[in-house]
C-alpha positions in Angstrom: 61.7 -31.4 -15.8 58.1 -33.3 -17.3 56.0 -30.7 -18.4 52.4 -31.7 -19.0 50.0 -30.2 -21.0 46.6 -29.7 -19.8 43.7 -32.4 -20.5 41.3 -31.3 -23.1 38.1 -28.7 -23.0 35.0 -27.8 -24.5 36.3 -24.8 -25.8 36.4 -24.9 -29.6 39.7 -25.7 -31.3 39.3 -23.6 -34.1 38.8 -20.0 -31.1 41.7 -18.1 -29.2 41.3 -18.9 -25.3 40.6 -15.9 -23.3 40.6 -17.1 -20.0 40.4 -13.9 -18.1 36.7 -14.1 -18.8 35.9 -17.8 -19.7 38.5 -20.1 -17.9 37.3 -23.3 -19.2 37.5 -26.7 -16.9 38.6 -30.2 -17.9 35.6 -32.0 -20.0 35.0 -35.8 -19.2 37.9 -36.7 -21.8 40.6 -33.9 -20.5 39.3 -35.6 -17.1 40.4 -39.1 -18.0 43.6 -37.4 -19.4 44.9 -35.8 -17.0 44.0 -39.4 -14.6 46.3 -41.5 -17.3 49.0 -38.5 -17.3 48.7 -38.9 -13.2 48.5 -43.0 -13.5 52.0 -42.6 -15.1 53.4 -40.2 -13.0 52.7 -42.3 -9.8 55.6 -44.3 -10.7 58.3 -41.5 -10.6 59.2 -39.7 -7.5 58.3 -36.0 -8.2 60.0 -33.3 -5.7 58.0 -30.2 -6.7 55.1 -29.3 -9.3 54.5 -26.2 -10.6 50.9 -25.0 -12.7 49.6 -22.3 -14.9 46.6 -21.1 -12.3 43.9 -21.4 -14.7 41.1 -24.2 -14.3 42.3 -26.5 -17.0 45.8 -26.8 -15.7 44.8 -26.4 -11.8 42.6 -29.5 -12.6 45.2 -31.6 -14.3 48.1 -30.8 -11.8 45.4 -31.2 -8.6 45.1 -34.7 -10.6 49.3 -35.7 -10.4 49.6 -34.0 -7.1 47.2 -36.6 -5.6 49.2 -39.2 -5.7 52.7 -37.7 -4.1 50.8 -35.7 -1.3 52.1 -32.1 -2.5 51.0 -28.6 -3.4 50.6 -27.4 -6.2 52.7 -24.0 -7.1 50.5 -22.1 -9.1 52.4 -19.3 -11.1 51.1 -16.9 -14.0 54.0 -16.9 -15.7 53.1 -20.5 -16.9 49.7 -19.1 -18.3 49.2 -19.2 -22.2 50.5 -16.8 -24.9 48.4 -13.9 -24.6 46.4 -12.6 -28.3 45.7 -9.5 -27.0 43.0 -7.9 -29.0 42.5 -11.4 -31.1 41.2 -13.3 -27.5 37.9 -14.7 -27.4 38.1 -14.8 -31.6 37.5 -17.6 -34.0 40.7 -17.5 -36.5 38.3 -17.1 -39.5 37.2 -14.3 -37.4 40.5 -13.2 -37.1 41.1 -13.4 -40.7 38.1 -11.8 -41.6 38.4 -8.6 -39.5 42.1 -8.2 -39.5 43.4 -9.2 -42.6 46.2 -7.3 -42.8 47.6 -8.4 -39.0 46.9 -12.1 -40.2 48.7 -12.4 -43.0 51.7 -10.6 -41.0 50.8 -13.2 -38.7 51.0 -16.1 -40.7 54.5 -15.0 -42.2 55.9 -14.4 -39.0 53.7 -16.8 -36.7 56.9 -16.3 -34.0 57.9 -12.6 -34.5 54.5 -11.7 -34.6 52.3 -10.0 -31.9 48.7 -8.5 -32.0 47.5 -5.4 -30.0 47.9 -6.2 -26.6 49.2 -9.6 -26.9 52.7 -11.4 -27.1 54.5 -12.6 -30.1 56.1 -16.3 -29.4 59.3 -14.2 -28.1 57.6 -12.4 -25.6 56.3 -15.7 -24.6 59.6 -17.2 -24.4 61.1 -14.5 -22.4 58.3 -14.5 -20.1 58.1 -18.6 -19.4 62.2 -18.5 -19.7 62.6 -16.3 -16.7 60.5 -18.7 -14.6 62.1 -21.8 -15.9 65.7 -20.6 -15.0 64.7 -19.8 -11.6 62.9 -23.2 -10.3 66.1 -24.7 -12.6 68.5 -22.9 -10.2 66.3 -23.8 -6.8 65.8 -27.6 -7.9 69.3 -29.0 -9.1 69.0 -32.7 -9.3 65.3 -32.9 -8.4 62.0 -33.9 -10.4 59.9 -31.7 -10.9 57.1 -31.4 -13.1 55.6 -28.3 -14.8 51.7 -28.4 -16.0 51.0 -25.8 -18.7 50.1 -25.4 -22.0 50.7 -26.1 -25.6 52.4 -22.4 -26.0 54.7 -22.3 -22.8 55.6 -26.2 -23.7 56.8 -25.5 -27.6 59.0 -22.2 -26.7 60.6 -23.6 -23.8 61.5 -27.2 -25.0 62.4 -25.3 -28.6 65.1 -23.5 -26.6 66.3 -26.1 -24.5 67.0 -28.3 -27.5 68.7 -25.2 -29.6 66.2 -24.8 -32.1 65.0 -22.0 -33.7 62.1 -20.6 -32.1 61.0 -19.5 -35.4 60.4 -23.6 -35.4 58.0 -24.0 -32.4 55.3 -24.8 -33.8 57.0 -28.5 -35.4 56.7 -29.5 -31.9 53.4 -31.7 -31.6 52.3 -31.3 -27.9 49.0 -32.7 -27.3 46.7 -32.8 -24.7 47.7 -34.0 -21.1 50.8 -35.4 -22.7 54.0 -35.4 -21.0 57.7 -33.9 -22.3 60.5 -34.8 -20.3 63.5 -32.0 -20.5 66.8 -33.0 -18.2 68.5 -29.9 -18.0 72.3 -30.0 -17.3 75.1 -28.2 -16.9 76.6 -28.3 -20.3 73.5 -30.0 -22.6 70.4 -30.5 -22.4 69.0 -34.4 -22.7 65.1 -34.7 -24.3 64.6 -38.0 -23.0 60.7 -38.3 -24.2 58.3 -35.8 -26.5 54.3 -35.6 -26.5 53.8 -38.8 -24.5 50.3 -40.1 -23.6 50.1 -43.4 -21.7 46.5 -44.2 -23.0 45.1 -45.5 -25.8 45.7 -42.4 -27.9 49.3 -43.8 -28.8 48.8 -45.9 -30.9 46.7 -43.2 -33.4 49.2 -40.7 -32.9 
């Protein structure tokens, strides 16, 4: 399993997505991105690839897919942790307006859910259920899986037995690839937040 993160936005960094409303697309970097995430994908035979259906990971998957002449399986359980309430928001926003829930937040950044939204559990179980099923349907295939930074952290966390209370160690930038072989009795990372541009060398 490579999962791949979506190339990077305009969106601002520092503001919770809220993609039923704005759905962002790839800028001209997240464009290049996703290309040199699909340059190095060309060389591996890929069986199936799955995708988040929003703009930014449509975009970056349309981009892989290209070059192996399939489809792209779009599914919304691969869509982003959800904030609920907090979407749309800049944090200092969130701070600002729901100091109480932030601080709860920040002391439990995985337990933690707003109004309406998921905590990093909820998230898990979500993503989890989908992963066990294309898992089960794709025994000793390829198959690559383009989400995002939330979906990537939970689901790698588990596979490698870590605490999900830990997610967030995991560096997952943008367009990079995370290759998961998922076996019978272990699981084998065989490469984390990989970019195959000129990014590596200031990571």
């Amino acid at each position: 399993m490579i999962f791949v993160r979506h190339g990077q936005t305009d969106f601002p960094i520092d503001r919770i997505y809220c993609d039923d409303k704005e759905n962002p697309e790839l800028n001209a970097d997240g464009k290049r991105q996703a290309e040199s995430a699909a340059e190095f994908l060309k060389r591996i035979d890929i069986d199936a690839i799955y995708a988040s259906p929003v703009q930014r990971t449509r975009m970056t998957a349309e981009a892989i897919a290209k070059y192996h002449g399939l489809s792209v399986e779009f599914n919304q359980a691969l869509v982003e942790r959800r904030f609920g309430i907090w979407e749309g928001l800049y944090f200092d926003e969130v701070e600002r307006n729901y100091q109480d829930e932030f601080l709860a937040w920040k002391r439990d950044q995985a337990g933690f859910a707003p109004q309406g939204g998921e905590s990093a559990y909820d998230l898990l179980d979500r993503v989890s259920h989908f992963l066990q099923n294309i898992i089960a349907e794709n025994r000793g295939r390829t198959i690559v899986v383009v989400t995002h930074v939330g979906p990537i952290r939970v689901l790698v966390a588990q596979a490698l037995g870590m605490s999900i209370d830990s997610f967030r160690m995991l560096r997952i930038d943008p367009a990079s690839l995370t290759r998961v072989d998922f076996g019978s009795k272990q699981n084998n990372l065989v490469f984390l937040n990989y970019v195959d541009d000129a990014r590596m060398v200031n990571l």
